[in-house]
C-alpha positions in Angstrom: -39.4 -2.2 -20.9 -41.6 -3.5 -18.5 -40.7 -3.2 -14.6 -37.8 -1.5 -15.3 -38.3 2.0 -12.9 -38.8 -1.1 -10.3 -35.5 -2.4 -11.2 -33.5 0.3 -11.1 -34.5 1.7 -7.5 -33.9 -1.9 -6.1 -30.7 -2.5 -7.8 -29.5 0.4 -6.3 -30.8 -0.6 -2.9 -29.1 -3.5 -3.3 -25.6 -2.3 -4.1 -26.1 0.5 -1.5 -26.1 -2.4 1.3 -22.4 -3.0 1.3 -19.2 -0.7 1.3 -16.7 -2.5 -0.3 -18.7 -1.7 -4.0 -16.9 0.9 -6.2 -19.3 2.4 -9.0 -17.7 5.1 -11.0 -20.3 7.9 -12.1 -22.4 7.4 -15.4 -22.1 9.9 -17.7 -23.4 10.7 -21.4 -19.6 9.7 -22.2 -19.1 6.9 -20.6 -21.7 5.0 -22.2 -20.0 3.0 -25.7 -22.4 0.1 -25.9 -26.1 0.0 -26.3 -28.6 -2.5 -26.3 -30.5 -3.2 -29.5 -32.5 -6.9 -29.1 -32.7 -10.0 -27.4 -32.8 -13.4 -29.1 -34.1 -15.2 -26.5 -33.6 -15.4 -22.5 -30.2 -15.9 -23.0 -29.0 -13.8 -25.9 -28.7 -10.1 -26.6 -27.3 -8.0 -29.0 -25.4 -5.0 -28.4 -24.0 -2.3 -30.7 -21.0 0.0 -30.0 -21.2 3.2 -31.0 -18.9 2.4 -34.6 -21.8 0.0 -35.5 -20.8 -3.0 -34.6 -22.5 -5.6 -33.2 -22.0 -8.0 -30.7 -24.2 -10.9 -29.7 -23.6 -12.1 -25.7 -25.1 -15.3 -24.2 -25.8 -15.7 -20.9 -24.3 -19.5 -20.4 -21.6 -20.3 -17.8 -18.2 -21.3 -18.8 -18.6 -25.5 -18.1 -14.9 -25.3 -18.8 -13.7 -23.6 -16.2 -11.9 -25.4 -13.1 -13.6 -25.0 -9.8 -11.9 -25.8 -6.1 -15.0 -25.7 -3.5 -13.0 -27.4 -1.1 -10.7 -24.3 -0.6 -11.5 -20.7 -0.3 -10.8 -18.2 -2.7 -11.3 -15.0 -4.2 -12.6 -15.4 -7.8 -12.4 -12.1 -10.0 -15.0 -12.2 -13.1 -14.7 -9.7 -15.9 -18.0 -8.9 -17.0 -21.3 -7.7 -15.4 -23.7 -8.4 -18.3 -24.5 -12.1 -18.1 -26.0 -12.3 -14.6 -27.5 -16.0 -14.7 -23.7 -17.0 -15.5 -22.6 -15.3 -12.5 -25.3 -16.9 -10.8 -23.9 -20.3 -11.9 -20.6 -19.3 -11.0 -21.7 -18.7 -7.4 -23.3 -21.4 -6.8 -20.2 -23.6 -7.5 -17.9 -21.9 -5.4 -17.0 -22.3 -1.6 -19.6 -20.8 0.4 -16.4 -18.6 1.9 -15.3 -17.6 -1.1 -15.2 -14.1 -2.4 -16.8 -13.2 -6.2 -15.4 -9.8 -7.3 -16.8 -8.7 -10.3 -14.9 -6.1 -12.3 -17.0 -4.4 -14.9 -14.8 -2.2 -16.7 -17.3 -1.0 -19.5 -20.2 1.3 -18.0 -22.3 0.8 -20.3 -22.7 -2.9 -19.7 -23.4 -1.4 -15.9 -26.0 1.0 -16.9 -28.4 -1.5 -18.6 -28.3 -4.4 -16.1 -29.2 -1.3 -13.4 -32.2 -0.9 -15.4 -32.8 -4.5 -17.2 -31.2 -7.4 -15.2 -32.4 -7.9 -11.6 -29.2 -8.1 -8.9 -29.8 -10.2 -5.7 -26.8 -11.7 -6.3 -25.0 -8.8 -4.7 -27.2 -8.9 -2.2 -24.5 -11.7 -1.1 -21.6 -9.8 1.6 -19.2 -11.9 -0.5 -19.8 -10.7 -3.9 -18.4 -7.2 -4.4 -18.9 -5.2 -8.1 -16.0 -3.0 -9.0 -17.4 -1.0 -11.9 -15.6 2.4 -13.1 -12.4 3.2 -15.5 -10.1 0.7 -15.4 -7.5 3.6 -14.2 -9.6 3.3 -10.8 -8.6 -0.5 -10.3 -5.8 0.1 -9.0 -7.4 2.1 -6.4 -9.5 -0.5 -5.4 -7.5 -3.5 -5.2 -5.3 -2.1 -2.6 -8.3 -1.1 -0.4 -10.1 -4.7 -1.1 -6.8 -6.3 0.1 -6.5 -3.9 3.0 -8.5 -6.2 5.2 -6.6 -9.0 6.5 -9.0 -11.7 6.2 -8.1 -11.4 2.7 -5.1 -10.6 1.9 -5.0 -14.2 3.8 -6.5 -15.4 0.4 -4.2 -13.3 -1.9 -2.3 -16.6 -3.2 -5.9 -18.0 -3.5 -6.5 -16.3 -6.4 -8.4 -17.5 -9.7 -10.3 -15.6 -13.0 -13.5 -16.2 -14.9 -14.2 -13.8 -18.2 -18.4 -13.8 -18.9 -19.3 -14.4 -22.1 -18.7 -11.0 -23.9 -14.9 -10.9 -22.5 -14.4 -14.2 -23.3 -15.4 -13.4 -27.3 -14.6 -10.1 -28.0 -12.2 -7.8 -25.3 -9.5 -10.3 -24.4 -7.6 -6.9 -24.3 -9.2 -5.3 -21.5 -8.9 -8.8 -19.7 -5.4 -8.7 -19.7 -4.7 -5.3 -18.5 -7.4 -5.9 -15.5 -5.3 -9.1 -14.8 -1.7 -7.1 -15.0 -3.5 -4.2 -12.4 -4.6 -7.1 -10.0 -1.3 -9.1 -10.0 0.8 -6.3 -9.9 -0.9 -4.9 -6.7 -1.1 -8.1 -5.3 2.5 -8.2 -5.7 3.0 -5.1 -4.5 1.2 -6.0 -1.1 2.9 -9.0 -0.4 6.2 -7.2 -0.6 4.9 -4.6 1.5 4.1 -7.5 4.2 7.9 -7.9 4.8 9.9 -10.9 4.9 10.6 -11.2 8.5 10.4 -10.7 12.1 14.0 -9.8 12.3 13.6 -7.1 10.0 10.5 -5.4 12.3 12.1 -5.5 15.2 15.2 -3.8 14.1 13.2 -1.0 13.3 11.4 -0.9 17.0 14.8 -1.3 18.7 15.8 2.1 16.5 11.9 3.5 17.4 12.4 2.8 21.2 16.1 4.2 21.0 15.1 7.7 19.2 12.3 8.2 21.7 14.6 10.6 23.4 15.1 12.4 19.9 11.1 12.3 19.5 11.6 14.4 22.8 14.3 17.6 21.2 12.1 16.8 17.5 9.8 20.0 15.9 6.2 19.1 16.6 5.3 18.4 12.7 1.6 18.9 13.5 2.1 22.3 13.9 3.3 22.3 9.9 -0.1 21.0 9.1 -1.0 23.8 6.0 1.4 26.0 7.0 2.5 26.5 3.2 -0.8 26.1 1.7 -1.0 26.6 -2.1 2.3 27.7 -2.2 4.6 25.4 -4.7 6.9 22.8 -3.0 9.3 21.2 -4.8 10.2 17.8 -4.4 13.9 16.8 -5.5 14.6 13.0 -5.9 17.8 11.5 -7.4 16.9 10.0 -11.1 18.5 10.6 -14.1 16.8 13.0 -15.7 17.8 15.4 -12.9 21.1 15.9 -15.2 19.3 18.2 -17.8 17.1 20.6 -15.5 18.8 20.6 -11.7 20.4 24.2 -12.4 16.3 25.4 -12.9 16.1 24.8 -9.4 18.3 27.7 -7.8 15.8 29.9 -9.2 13.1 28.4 -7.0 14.8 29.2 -3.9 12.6 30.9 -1.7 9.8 31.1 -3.9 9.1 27.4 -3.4 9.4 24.7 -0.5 12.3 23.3 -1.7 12.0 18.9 -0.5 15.2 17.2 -1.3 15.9 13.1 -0.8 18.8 12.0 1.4 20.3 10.7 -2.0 20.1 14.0 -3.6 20.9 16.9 -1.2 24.8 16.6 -1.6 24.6 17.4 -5.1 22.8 19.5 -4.6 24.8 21.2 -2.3 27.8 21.3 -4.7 25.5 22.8 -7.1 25.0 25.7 -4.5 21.3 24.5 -4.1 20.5 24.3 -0.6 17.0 22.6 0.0 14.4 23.5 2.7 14.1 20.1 3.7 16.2 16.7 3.6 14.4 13.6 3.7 14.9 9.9 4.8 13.0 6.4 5.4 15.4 3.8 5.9 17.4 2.5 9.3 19.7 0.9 7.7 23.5 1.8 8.3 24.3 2.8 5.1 22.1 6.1 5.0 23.9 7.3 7.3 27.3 6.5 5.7 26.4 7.6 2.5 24.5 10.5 2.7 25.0 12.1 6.2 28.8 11.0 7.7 31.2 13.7 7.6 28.5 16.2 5.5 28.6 19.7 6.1 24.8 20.2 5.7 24.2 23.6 6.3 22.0 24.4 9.6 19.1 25.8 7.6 18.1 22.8 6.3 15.8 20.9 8.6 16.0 16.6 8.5 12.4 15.3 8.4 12.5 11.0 9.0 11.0 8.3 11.4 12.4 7.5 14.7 13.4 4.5 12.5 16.6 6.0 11.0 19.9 5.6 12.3 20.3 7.5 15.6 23.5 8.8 14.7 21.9 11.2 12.0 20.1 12.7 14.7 22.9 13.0 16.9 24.8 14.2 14.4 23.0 16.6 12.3 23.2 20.3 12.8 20.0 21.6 11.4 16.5 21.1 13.3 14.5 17.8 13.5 11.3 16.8 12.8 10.6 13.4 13.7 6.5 12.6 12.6 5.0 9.5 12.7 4.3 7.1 9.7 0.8 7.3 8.7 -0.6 3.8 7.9 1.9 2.0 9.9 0.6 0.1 12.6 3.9 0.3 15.3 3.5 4.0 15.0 -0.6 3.4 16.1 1.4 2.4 19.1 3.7 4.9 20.0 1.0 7.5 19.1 -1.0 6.0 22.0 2.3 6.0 24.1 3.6 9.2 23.8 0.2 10.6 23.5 0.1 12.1 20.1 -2.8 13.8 17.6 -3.5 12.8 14.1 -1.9 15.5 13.1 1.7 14.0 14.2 1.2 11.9 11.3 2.3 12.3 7.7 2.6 9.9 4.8 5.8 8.1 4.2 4.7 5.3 1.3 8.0 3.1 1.2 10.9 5.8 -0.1 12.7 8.8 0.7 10.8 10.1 -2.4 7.6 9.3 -0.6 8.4 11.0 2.8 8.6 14.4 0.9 6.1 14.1 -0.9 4.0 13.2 1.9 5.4 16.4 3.9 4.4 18.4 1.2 1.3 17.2 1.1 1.3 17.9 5.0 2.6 21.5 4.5 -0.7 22.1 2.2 1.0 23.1 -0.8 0.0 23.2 -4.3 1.1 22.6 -6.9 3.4 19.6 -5.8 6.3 19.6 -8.2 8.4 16.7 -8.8 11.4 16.4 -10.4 14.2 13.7 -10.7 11.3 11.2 -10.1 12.1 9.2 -13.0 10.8 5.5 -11.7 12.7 3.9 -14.7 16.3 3.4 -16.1 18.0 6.6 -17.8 18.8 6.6 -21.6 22.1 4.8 -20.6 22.0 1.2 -19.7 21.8 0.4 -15.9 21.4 4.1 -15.1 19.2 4.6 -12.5 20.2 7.9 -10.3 21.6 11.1 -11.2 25.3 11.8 -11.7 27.3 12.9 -9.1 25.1 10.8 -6.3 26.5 7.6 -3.9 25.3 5.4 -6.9 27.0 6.5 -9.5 30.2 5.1 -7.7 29.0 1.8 -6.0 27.5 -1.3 -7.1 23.9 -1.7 -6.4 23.0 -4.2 -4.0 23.2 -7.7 -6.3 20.4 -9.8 -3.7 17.7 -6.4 -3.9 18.0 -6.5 -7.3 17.5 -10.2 -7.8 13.8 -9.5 -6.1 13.4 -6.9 -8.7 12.9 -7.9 -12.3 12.5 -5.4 -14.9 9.6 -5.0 -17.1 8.6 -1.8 -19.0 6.1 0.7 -18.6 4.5 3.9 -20.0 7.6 6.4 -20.4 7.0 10.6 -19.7 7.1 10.8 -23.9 5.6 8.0 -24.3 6.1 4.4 -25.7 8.1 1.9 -23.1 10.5 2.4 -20.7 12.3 0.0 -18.7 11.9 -0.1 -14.6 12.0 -2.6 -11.5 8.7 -3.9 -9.7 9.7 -2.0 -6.8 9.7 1.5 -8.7 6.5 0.4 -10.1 5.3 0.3 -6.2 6.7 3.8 -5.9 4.8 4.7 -8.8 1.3 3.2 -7.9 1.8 4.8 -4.2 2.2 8.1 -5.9 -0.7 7.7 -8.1 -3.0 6.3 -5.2 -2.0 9.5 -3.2 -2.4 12.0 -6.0 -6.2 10.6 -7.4 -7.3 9.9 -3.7 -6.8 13.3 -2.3 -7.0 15.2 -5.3 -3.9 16.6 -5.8 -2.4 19.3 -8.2 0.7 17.2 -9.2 3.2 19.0 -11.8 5.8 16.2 -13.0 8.6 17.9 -14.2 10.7 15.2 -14.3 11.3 15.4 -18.3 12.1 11.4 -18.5 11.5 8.4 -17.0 8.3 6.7 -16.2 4.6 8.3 -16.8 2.7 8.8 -13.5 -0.9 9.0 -13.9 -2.8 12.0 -12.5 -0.2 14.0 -13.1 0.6 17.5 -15.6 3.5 17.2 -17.4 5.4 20.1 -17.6 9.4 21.4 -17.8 10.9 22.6 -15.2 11.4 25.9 -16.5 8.4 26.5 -18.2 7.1 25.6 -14.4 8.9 27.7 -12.1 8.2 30.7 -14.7 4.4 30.3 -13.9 3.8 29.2 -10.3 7.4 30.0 -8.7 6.8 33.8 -9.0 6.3 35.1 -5.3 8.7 35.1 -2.2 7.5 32.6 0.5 7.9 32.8 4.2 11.6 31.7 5.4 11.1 28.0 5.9 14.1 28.2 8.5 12.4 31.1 10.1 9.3 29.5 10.5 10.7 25.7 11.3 12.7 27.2 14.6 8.9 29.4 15.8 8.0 25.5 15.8 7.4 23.9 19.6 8.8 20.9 20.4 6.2 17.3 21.0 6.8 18.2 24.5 6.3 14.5 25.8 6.2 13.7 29.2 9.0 11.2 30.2 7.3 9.8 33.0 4.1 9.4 31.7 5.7 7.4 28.8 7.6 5.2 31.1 4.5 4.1 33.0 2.9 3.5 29.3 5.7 0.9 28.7 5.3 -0.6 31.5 1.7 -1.0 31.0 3.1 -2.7 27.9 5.5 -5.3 29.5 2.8 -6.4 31.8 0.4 -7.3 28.4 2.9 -8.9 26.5 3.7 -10.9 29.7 0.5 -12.2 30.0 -0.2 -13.2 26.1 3.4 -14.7 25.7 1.7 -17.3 28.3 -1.2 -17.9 26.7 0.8 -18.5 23.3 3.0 -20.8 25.3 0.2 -22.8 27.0 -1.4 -23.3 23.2 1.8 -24.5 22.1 2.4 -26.9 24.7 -1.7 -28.6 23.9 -1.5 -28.2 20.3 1.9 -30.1 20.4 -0.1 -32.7 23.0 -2.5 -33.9 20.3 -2.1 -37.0 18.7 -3.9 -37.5 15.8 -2.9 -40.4 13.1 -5.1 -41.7 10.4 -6.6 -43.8 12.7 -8.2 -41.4 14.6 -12.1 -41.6 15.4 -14.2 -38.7 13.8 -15.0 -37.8 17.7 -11.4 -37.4 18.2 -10.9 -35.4 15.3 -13.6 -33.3 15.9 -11.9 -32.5 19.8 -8.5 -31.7 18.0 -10.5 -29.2 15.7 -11.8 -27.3 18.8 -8.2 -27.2 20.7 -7.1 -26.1 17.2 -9.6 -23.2 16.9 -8.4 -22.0 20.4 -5.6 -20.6 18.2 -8.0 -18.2 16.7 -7.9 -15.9 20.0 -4.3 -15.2 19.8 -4.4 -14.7 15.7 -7.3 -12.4 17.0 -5.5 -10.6 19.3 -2.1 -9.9 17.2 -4.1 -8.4 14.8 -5.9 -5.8 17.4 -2.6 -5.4 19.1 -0.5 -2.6 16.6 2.5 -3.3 17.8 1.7 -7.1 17.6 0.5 -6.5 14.1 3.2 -4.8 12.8 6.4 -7.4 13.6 4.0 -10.4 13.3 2.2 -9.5 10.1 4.5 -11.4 7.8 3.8 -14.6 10.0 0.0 -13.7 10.9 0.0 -13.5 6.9 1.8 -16.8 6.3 -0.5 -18.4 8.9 -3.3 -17.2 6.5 -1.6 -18.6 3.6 -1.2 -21.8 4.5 -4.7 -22.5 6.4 -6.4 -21.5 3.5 -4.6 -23.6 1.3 -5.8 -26.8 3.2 -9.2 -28.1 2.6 -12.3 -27.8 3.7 -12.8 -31.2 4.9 -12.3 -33.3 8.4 -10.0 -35.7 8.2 -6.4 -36.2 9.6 -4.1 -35.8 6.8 -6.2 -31.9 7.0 -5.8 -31.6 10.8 -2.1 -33.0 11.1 -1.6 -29.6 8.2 -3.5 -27.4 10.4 -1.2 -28.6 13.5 1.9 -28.0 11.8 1.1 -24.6 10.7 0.1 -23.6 13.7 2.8 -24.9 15.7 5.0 -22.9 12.5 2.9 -19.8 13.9 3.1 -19.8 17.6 7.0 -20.8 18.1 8.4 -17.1 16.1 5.4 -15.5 18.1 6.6 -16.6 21.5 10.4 -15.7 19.9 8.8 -12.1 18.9 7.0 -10.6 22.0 10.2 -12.4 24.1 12.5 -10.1 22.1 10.3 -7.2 22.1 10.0 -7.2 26.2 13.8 -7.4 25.8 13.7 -3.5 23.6 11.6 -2.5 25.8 13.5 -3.3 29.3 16.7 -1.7 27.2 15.0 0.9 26.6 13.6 1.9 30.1 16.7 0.9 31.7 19.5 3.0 29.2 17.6 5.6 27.2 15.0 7.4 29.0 
């Protein structure tokens, strides 16, 4: 065809121009569909490779609903008909975002040669084109940006004309992916301020245990490609926990809080215990009053409840929780390296997982990590565990529906949306850093990425060799060896910033609280409360540079986002008397925040260090 070399080289200068494009390799395989004729400008026919034949027209949906008085992200399933997407942009918001997810490569490959693509030339169009296994993948990092995880409940879809006639199937499982990460993110925001700044008040109070804590950089690859075993609490644990004693010192042995005094009784003593949360209860349950033996060595956040540190007879670790902004903070505080860093995801589960990662070792062997209800109803942990004998938490589980999913043997099994975030943090971490995962779990949910494996027929092949003491090598371990002083100048340093924005914050409230706008009000009025209103945008600016700012105002700062974007486009006062409100909604727990936060740290300075 005629131009085509042309097309190709400019297509891909085009898509090389911005980032945020994800475009899975072409292969041989990967190609299902091929061209065969064209009817006229706007109609092709394509033939998969059983025969069949499909004919496509380029023509925009006149159907579909538009709002281009509001911002939102559109995503369009299909890549093929490029004068429809055209159409489609053209009728949008001019602040919108246009995400096209092409799921079938071969529909990429010939508009890369055939079909030329300026549009994408546009910073807000972004092509996701790859296996649909991938999505996932790039969801998370598309919503990673504020900006637009501002626009996540701004959300609408368009199928192109091929989707819309023949793969309604595909459509749907790119539209479960989507809303499940979306989901997914918006729990991860949090709910409240209150619940952020309990955790700094532990963080600033375990400072002093940061000081006494192992240096976890100094673990970075110290068991590389040596096996590590990571021990949660599910179900399936019943039928293959006596494999483990086996594994002792031939493996890392990584056991969850929830796990490690059944373990015990089982006369398995793990390498490593692990733990995430600050509430009370994880210390009740799993560390009160338990004779963990001093060879084991507790790896958590300065988040957890100080009496586990206090209390525990083993070495520490305390590392920082990669990804989390309020640890950004300390790191610059206490004067950290990267390396101080390991990944924590939202569990227990995760926070071994991400030491072994941190240790080097490979393969990474899970087991227990079921993700799903056990075979009888409501069983979700292991006999012999704190849950076997107490009611689950009625209000968690009321945010937690279940639905079913993929199971380890296939077919469905049933789990919660929050084990399903588990389950896409584990997959994330295994496909993005290219992990040799062995689930030997032998139930529970599928996770992707992974081999499946028994435990036995596991530990027979890679457990084989004796590996270096872990206790051994924990205590050759220094300490973080902060300096105190330093540290207590840093936070003062502190105090004296959040001093100065909590009066800038106040001095906004007070004029956005002065305006008086009614539907009366001349345009030049209006136009004057606009610019007081945008004043605003220097302190949404500056919570989201700040990390500790970020981190106990990003519920709010993601609220804030919410709302403004779900008010239109358009100058008049029934818009600006919105915009007042939810700005006045933003400022007041701001001011409440950084007052509380100088409070944590005054305690802090003044009783623990």
């Amino acid at each position: 065809m005629e131009g085509e070399g042309m097309l190709i080289d400019k297509n891909i200068e085009i898509l090389q121009q911005n980032e945020m494009h994800w475009i899975g390799n072409l292969t041989p395989s990967s190609i299902t569909h091929e061209f065969i004729s064209s009817e006229d400008s706007r109609a092709e026919y394509f033939k998969d490779k059983y025969g069949k034949v499909y004919r496509t027209e380029d023509l925009y949906d006149k159907t579909y609903n538009i709002t281009p008085l509001k911002k939102e992200i559109i995503f369009v399933i299909g890549i093929n008909s490029i004068n429809e997407l055209k159409e489609l942009y053209k009728r949008i918001n001019k602040d919108s975002f246009l995400v096209v997810i092409e799921p079938n490569l071969s529909f990429l490959n010939y508009v890369l040669y055939y079909k030329n693509l300026d549009l994408f030339q546009n910073k807000n169009v972004i092509l996701f084109s790859d296996n649909i296994e991938r999505l996932n993948d790039f969801i998370r990092g598309f919503f990673s940006n504020y900006g637009l995880l501002g626009l996540a409940k701004n959300i609408n879809f368009y199928q192109t004309d091929y989707y819309r006639k023949y793969d309604m199937e595909i459509t749907k499982q790119c539209l479960q992916i989507i809303r499940e990460v979306v989901r997914n993110l918006i729990l991860s925001v949090g709910n409240s301020i209150e619940d952020g700044l309990d955790g700094l008040k532990n963080n600033l109070e375990n400072l002093k245990w940061l000081e006494k804590s192992k240096d976890v950089s100094q673990l970075k690859n110290r068991y590389k490609d040596k096996p590590a075993i990571v021990v949660s609490a599910g179900p399936s644990l019943n039928k293959n926990i006596k494999e483990l004693k086996r594994a002792k010192n031939k493996a890392v042995i990584i056991a969850v809080d929830t796990i490690v005094n059944k373990l015990l009784i089982e006369d398995i003593v793990p390498d490593f215990v692990c733990s995430v949360e600050r509430v009370p209860e994880v210390y009740e349950y799993f560390y009160k009053d338990k004779n963990i033996p001093k060879e084991v060595t507790l790896v958590g956040p300065p988040l957890l409840d100080t009496r586990i540190f206090s209390e525990f007879q083993g070495e520490i670790i305390l590392p920082m929780r990669k990804g989390v902004a309020e640890y950004n903070w300390l790191k610059q505080l206490l004067v950290l390296n990267d390396d101080s860093f390991i990944e924590m995801g939202s569990s227990c589960a995760h926070v071994a997982f991400g030491l072994a990662m941190h240790i080097g070792a490979s393969p990474i062997i899970l087991v227990g990590q079921d993700l799903a209800y056990g075979s009888k109803e409501g069983e979700s942990h292991a006999s012999g565990t704190i849950y076997e004998s107490k009611v689950q938490d009625q209000k968690a589980e009321s945010l937690i529906q279940d639905y079913k999913i993929e199971g380890y043997y296939g077919g469905l099994v049933s789990t919660t949306y929050i084990w399903g975030y588990f389950k896409q943090w584990f997959e994330a971490q295994i496909s993005n850093q290219q992990l040799f995962v062995i689930n030997a779990t032998e139930g529970g949910a599928k996770i992707s990425f992974t081999v499946q494996k028994p435990l036995k027929e596991t530990i027979d092949t890679y457990c084989l060799e004796e590996i270096d003491s872990v206790e051994r090598m924990v205590k050759t371990i220094n300490t973080y060896g902060i300096n105190i002083g330093d540290m207590k100048d840093a936070l003062y340093k502190e105090l004296d910033y959040f001093s100065t924005f909590k009066e800038k914050c106040t001095d906004q409230l007070k004029s956005i609280k002065e305006l008086k706008i009614n539907y009366s009000s001349s345009q030049k009025k209006l136009t004057k409360a606009i610019k007081e209103l945008q004043k605003s945008n220097y302190i949404m600016n500056e919570i989201i540079r700040h990390d500790l700012l970020r981190h106990n105002l990003q519920s709010i700062v993601v609220k804030f986002l919410w709302d403004i974007n779900g008010v239109e486009q358009v100058i008049n006062a029934k818009n600006i008397l919105k915009n007042k409100e939810i700005q006045i909604k933003m400022l007041i727990p701001t001011i409440v925040c950084v007052e509380q936060i100088e409070d944590y740290i005054n305690d802090v300075l003044k009783n623990y260090i």
